[in-house]
N, CA, C and O of each residue as an XYZ file, in Angstrom:
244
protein
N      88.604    120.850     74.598
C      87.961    121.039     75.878
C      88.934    120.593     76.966
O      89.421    119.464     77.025
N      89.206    121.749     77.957
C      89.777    121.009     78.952
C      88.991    120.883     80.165
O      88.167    121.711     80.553
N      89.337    119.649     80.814
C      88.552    119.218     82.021
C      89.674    119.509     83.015
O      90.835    119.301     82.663
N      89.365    120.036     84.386
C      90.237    120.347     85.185
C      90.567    118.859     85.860
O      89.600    118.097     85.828
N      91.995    118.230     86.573
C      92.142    117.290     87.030
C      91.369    116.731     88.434
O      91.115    115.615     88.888
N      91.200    117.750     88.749
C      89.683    118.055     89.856
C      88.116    117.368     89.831
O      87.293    116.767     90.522
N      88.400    118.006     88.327
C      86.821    116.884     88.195
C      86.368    115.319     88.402
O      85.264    114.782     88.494
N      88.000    114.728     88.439
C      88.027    113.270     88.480
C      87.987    112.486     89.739
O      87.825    113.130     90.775
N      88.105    111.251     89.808
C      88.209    110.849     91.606
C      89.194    110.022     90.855
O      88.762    109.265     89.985
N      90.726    110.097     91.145
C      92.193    109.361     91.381
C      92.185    108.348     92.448
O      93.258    108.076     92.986
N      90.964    107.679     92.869
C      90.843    106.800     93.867
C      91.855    105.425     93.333
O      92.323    105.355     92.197
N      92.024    104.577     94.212
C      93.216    102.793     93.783
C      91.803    101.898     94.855
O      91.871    101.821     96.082
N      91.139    101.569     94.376
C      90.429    100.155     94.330
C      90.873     98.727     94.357
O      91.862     98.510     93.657
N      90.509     97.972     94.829
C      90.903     96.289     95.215
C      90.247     96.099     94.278
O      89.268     96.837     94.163
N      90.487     95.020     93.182
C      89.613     94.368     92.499
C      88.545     93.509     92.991
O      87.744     93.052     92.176
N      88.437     93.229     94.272
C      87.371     92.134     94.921
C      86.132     93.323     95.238
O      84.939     93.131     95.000
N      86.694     94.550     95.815
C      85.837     95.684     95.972
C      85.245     96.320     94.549
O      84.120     96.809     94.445
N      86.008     96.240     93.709
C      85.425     96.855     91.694
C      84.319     95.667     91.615
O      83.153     95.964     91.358
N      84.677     94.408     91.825
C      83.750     93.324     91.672
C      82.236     93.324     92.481
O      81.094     93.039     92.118
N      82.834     93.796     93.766
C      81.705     93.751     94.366
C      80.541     94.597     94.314
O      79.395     94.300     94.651
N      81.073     95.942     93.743
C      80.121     97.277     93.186
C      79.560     96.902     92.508
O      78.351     97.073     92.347
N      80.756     95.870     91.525
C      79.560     95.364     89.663
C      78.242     94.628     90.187
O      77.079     95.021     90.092
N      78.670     93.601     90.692
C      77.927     93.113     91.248
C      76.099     93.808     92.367
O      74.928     93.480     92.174
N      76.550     94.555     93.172
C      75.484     95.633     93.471
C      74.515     96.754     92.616
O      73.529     97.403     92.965
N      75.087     96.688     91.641
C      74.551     97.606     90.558
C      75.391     98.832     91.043
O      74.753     99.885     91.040
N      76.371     98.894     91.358
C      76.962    100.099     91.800
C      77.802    101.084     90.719
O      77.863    102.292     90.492
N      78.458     99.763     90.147
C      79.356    100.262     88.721
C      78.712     99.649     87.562
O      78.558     98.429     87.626
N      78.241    100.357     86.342
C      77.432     99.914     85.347
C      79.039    100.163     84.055
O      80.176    100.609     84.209
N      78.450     99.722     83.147
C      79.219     99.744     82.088
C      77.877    100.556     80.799
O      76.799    100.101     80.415
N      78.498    101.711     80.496
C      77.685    102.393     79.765
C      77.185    102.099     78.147
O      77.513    101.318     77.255
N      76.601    102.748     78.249
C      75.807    102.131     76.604
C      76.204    101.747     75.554
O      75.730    100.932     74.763
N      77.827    102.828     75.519
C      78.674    102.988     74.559
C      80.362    102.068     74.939
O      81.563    102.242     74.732
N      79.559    101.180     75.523
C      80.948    100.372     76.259
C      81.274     99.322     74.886
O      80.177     99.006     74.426
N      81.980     98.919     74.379
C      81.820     97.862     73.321
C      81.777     96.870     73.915
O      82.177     96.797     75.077
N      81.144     95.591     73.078
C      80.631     94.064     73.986
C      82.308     93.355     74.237
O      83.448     93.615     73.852
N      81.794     92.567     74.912
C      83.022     91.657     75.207
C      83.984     91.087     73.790
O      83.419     90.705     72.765
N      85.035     91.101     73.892
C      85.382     90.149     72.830
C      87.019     89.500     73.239
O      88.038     89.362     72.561
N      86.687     89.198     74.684
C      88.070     88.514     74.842
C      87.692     87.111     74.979
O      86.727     86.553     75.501
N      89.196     86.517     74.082
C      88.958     84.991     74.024
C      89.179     84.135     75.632
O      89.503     84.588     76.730
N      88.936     83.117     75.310
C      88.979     82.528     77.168
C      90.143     82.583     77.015
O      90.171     83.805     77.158
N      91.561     82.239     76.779
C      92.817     81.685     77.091
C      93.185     83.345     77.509
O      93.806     83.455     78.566
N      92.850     84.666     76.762
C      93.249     85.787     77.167
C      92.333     86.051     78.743
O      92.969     86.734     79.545
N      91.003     85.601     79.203
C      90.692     85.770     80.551
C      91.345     85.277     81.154
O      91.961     86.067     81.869
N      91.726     83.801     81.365
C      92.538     82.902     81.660
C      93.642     83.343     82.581
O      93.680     83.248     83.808
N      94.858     84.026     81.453
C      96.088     85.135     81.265
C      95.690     85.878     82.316
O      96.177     85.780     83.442
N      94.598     86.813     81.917
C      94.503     88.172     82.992
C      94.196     87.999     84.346
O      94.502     88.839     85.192
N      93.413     86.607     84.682
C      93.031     86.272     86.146
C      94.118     85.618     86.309
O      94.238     85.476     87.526
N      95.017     85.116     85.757
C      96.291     84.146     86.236
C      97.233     85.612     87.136
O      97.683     85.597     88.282
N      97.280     86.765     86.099
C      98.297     88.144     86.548
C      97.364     88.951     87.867
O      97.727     89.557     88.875
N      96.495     88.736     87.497
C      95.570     89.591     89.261
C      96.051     88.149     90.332
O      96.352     88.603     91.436
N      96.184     86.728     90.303
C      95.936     86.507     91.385
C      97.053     86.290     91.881
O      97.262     85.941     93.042
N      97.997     86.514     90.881
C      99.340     86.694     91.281
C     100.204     87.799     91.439
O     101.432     87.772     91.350
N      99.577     88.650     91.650
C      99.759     90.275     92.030
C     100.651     91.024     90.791
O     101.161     92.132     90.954
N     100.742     90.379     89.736
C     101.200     90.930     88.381
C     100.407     92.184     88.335
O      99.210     92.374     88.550
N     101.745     93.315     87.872
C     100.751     94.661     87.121
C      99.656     94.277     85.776
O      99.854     93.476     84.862
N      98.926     94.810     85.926
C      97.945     94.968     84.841
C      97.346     95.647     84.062
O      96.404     95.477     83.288
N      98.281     96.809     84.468
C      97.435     97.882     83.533
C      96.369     98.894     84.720
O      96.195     98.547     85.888
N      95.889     99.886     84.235
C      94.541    101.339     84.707
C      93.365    100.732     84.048
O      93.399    100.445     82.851
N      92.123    100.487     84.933
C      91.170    100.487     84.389
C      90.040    101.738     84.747
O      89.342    101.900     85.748
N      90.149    102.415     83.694
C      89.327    103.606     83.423
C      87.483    103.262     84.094
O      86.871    102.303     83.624
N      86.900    104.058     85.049
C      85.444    103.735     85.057
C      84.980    104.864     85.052
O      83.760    105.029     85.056
């Protein structure tokens, strides 16, 4: 199946703004999302690289 690149929104988001949607009920995480399974020292890591403007990777929503 191809999906045209059209169909998507290529939007770049602030993470304080992704947060703040979660937060509103704006952005849900779907049924088929798998549960959490990161250890604390790996949250730790990943909020240490956001608040220090480290790349991090695409997060798909």
């Amino acid at each position: 199946m191809n999906i045209p690149i059209s169909a998507f929104d290529l939007s770049k988001e602030a993470l304080p703004d992704l947060l703040l949607k979660i937060q509103q009920g704006l952005i849900q995480l779907p049924d088929l999302q798998r549960s959490f399974c990161w250890h604390e020292d790996l949250v730790i890591d990943l909020l240490a690289s956001v608040s220090q403007g480290w790349p991090i990777g695409g997060i798909l929503l």
